[in-house]
N, C-alpha and C positions, 0 to 999 in steps of 0.2 A: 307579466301578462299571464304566465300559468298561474301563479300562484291567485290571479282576479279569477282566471275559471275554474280554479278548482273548489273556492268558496263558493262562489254562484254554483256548481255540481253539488257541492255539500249543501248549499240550504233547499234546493228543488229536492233535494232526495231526503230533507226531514219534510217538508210542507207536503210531500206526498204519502211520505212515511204517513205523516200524521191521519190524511185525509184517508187511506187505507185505513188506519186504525178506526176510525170514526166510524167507518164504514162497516165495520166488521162488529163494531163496539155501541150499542147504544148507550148517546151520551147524551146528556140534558145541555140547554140550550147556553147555562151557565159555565159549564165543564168544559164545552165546546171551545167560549169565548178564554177559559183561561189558560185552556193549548195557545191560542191565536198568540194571546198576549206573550207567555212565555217564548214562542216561536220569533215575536217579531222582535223579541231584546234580543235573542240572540244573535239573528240578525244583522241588527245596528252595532252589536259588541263584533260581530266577523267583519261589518263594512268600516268599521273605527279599527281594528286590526290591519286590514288591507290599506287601507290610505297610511296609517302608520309605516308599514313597507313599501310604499311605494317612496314617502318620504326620504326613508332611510337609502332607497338603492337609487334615488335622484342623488344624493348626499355622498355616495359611492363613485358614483358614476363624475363628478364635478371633482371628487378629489383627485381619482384617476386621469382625469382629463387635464387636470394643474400638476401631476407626478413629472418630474422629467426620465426622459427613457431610457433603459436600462443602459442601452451602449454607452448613451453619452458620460452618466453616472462612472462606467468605468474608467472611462477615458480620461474624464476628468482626474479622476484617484491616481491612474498612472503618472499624468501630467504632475501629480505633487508631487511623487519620488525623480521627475527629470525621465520615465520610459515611455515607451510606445508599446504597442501589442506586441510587436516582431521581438523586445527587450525582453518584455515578461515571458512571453513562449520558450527562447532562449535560454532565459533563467530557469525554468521550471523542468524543463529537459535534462541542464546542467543537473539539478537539485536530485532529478531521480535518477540519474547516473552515478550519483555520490550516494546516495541513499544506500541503493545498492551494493555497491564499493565498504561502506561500513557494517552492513545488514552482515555481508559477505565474511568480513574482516578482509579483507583484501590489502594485504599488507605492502608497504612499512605503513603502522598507522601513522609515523610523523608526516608523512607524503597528505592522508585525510586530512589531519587537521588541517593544515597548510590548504588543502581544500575549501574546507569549513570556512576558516578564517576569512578567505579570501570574498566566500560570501556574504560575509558575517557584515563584512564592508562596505558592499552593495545595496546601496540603497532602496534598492527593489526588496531585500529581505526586511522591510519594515511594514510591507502589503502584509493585511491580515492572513491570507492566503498563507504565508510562507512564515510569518515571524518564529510563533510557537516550534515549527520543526526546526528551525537553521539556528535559532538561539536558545533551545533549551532541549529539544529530544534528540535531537542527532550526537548533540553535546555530552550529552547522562551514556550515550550510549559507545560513543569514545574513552569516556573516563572508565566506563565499566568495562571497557577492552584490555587485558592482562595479553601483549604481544610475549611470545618464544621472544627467547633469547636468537641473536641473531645467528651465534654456533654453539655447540657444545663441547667438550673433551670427552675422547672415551679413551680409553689404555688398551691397549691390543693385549689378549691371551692367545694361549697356544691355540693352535689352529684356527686361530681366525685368516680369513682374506676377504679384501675388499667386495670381492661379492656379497658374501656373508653379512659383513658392516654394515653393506646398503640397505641388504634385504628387512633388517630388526625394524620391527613396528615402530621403536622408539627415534628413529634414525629415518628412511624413505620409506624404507615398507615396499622398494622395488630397487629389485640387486642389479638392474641395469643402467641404476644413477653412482655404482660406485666410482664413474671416471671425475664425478666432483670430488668425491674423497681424496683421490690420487691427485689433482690439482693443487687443493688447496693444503697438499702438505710435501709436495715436490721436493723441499729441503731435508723432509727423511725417507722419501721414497724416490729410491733408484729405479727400481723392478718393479711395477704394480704385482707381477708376481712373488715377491719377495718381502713378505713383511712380520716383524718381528716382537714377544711378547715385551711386553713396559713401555713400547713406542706408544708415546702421548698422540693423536689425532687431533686436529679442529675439524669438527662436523658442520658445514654452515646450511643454514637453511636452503631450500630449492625456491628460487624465483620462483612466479605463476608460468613463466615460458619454460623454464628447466620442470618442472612438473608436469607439462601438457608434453611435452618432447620426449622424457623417458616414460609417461604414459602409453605413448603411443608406440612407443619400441618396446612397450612390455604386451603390448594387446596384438600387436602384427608378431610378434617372433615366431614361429614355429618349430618346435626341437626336433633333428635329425632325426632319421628313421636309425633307430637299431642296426649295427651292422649283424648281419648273420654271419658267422665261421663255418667255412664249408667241411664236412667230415669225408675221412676217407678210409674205403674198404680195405 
């Protein structure tokens, strides 16, 4: 409907055009009639354009009207994999919980895959939606995960202590996770205070909860105040 008024405004604004022009312009009786002519093909070329679209967006409008709608479309698609909305929601939540978890490295990666896999299985990850990540990007991006070793050895020199141990970038990088150290090697340490140079360590990795736990006891500590020694006259 706009676009029938916006021709009929375009041709009253040439037929006036013109009649301005005419007006302004003496024109012989002949000149006259070959504006007229020119004007009324154009005309018939704009009202053969318009019925053209009106065609087309009847054409439009009948296809739409035969589309089935969109909900049902879905619904349909989940009924092939065997889910429901409340499945696929379910699923897609899971998916960016693990997404996460890998983006993260949130170790052990064997724990991920075992993730993955388990989606891998689910027949909901065959929805366009999900395939490409669950079977090929998450995938590229485990393999290209190089996990720590689960501990390391280190060999005690002189003056070392478990403080010290913990505190090494290479190791926690917080000297108040040395009580793992001291755990995990109980068979040569008697004395957390007492440890000696060539003694072999197992360094083991810190869980995400043993990292979040001596985090926190490294951000609250507060160290003593200085004691003063009093002087005397």
């Amino acid at each position: 409907m706009k676009v029938y008024k916006l021709l009929l405004a375009l041709t009253a604004f040439v037929l006036l055009s013109a009649n301005a022009f005419a007006q302004q312009q003496e024109m012989t009786e002949e000149e006259w009639q070959s504006e007229i002519n020119r004007l009324t093909e154009r005309k018939v070329a704009l009202t053969s354009e318009l019925n053209s679209l009106k065609t087309q967006v009847a054409e439009l409008k009948s296809t739409r009207d035969g589309m089935q709608a969109y909900d049902d479309c879905i619904n349909e698609l989940y009924a092939m994999v065997g889910a429901t909305k409340a499945d696929v929601d379910n699923f897609r939540a899971q998916l960016e919980a693990l997404t996460k978890k890998i983006d993260g490295k949130e170790a052990p990666k064997a724990d991920r895959q075992a993730e993955l896999d388990a989606m891998k299985k689910n027949r909901i990850s065959a929805l366009p939606e999900f395939f490409d990540k669950i079977h090929n990007q998450l995938q590229r991006k485990l393999d290209a995960w190089e996990e720590a070793p689960k501990e390391i050895s280190y060999t005690v020199v002189r003056g070392d202590h478990l403080w010290g141990i913990a505190k090494k970038k290479e190791h926690y990088d917080n000297p108040f996770a040395w009580p793992i150290i001291y755990k995990a090697n109980r068979d040569q340490i008697k004395n957390p205070d007492l440890i000696y140079p060539k003694q072999i360590f197992q360094i083991p990795n810190l869980t995400e909860e043993e990292k979040s736990k001596y985090d926190k006891i490294r951000r609250n500590y507060k160290p003593a105040p200085p004691t003063q020694t009093q002087t005397t006259k």
